[in-house]
N, C-alpha and C positions, 0 to 999 in steps of 0.2 A: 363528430360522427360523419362518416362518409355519405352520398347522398341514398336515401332507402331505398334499397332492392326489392322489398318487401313492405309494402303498408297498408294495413286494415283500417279502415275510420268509420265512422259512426258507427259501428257493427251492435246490432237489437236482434235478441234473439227468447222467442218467449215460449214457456212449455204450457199452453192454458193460460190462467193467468198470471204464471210467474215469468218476470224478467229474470232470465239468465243472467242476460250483458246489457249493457242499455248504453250505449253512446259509446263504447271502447273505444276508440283511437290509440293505435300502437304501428311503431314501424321497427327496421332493421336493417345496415345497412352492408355491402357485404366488409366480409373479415371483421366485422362486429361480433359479440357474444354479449346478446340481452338473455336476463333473465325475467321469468316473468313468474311472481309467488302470492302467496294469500293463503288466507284458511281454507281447510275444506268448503267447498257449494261456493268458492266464489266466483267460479263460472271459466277456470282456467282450460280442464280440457273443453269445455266446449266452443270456447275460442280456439284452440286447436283443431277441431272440426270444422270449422268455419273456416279457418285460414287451409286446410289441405283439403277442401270440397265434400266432407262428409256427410256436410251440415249447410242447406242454405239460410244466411241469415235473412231474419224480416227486416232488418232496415241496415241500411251500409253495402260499400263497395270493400274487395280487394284487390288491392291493384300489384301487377308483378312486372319488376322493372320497367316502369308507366302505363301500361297495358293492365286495362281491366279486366281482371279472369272471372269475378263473381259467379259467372254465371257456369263457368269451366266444370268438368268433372275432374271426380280426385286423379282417373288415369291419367286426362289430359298433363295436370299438371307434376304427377310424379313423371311424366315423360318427360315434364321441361326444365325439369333440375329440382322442385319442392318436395321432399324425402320427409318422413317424420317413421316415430318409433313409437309406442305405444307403452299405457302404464300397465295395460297387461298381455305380456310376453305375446306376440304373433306369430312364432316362428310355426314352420314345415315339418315337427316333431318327426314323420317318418322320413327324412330327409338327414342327408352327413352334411355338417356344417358349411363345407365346399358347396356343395350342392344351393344352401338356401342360399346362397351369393351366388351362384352360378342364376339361379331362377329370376332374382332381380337383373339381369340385363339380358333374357332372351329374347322379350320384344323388341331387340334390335336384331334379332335372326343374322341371317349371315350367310358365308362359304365357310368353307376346313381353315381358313386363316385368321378368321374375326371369331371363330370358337377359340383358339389358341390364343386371342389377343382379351376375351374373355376371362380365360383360364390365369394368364399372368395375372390379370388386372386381381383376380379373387384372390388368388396367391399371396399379391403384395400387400390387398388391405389385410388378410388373416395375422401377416407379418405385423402390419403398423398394430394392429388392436393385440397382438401379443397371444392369438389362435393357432398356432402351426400346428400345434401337437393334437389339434382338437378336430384338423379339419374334415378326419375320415372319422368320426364321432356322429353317431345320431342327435343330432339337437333335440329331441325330444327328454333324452335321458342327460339332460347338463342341470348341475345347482343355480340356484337362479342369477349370482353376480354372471357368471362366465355365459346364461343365455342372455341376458341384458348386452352384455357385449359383444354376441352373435349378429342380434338385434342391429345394433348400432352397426358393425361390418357390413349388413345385408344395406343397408340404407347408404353406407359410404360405396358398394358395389359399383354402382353406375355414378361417375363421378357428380354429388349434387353442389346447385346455387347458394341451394337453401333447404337448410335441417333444421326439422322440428323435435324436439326433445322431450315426452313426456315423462318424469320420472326414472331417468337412466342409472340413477343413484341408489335407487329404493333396492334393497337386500343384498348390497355389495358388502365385499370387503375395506376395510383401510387402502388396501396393498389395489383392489381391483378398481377404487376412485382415483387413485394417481393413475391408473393407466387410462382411464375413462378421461381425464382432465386432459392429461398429457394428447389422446386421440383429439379431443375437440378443440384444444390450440392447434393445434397441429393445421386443422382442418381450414381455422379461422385465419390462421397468419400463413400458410403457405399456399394452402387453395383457396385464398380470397371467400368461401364460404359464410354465407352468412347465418347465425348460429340462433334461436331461440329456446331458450332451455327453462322448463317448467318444472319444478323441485322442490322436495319439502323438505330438504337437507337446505338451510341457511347457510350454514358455514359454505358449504361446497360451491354455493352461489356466488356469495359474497368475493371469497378466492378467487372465482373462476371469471366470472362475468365484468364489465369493464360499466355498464349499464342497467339498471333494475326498474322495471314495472311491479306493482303492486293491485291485484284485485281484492274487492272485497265489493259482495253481495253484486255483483256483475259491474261495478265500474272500477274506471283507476281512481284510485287511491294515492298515489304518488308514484313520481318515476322521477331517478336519476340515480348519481352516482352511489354505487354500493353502500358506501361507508354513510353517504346525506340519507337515503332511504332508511338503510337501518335504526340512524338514530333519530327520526320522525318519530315523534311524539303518536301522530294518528296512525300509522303501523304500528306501534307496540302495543296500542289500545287494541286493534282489529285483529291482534293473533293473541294477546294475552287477557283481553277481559281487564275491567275496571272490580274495584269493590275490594274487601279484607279476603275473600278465596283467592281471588288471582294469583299466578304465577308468577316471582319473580322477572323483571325486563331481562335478566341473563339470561334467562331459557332462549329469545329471539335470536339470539348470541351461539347459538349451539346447531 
């Protein structure tokens, strides 16, 4: 792995008295693609919050290419390349798909020449994410695979360091995850992007990701290579349950 762009350590974060995360350490380096999975409550987006400023954690640093941002706001650091997407749809509903990409790069304001250099730049993600036809569409009125990938365009808008990924998978089609895959290599091996992607689509992970994190009940659980994660004995216990009810270990598989 290349050296981290991106690292969160000790990150404690408590609602009352429950711990969320309690000790997380997780990094990412760029043209990486981690993924980061668990069962529902095991504290993944709110590690997400924490790492894009939504959320300050009670205990732990993050740090962004060796510079510590902790204490940073989320504008700060979507200005400084750290982008994320959300598990539930954010877009500009009264807004044409152009438009919500047009809006992620206007606080970089400008003259009549950096509006135009704007306007290619929206153009050519709409092309890479496979939007042309959609771009004078109301985002408000799209099925949810094709606003997922709106989503995903507006956050490739301004070109970022580091993308955060929550659920970009969740209500796709077959046909709209290979284009979804196909966007985040893309991302990883040609803009050096550094990619963290949180998903309850396994397979899509597994395929996709070259690296795997594991939460469960706020800490890691295991991390490393796809195939070594998956066939961890204490991951298949943390998403399948123990006992004669249990699920088949192929469900983790799916």
């Amino acid at each position: 792995m290349s050296q981290a762009l991106l690292r969160a350590s000790g990150i404690g974060v408590r609602f009352g008295g429950v711990h969320a995360l309690r000790d997380v350490t997780l990094s990412v380096g760029s043209g990486e693609i981690c993924g980061l999975i668990g069962p529902n409550g095991a504290g993944k987006t709110t590690l997400f919050d924490v790492v894009s400023g939504m959320r300050r954690p009670d205990a732990g640093t993050i740090a962004y290419d060796g510079t510590d941002i902790t204490r940073r706001s989320p504008v700060w650091r979507a200005r400084h390349g750290i982008r994320r997407t959300f598990q539930r749809q954010q877009l500009f509903g009264q807004l044409t798909v152009a438009d919500n990409l047009l809006v992620a790069q206007d606080w970089r304001g400008g003259v009549r020449p950096a509006v135009r250099r704007h306007r290619e730049r929206a153009a050519a993600v709409l092309h890479e994410c496979g939007l042309d036809a959609l771009a004078g569409s109301y985002a408000g009125g799209l099925p949810v695979g094709q606003a997922r990938m709106v989503e995903l365009a507006r956050a490739l808008a301004d070109p970022p360091r580091v993308l955060l990924l929550d659920e970009p998978a969740s209500g796709t089609t077959a046909e709209e995850r290979r284009q979804l895959a196909a966007v985040i290599r893309h991302m990883a091996d040609e803009e050096n992007c550094a990619v963290l992607l949180v998903e309850h689509n396994v397979a899509f992970v597994m395929e996709l990701c070259s690296r795997v994190v594991v939460l469960d009940l706020g800490r890691v659980l295991a991390e490393g290579a796809a195939a070594e994660v998956q066939a961890d004995p204490a991951v298949r216990e943390a998403y399948l349950g123990t006992g004669p009810t249990g699920r088949e270990p192929g469900h983790l598989d799916r």
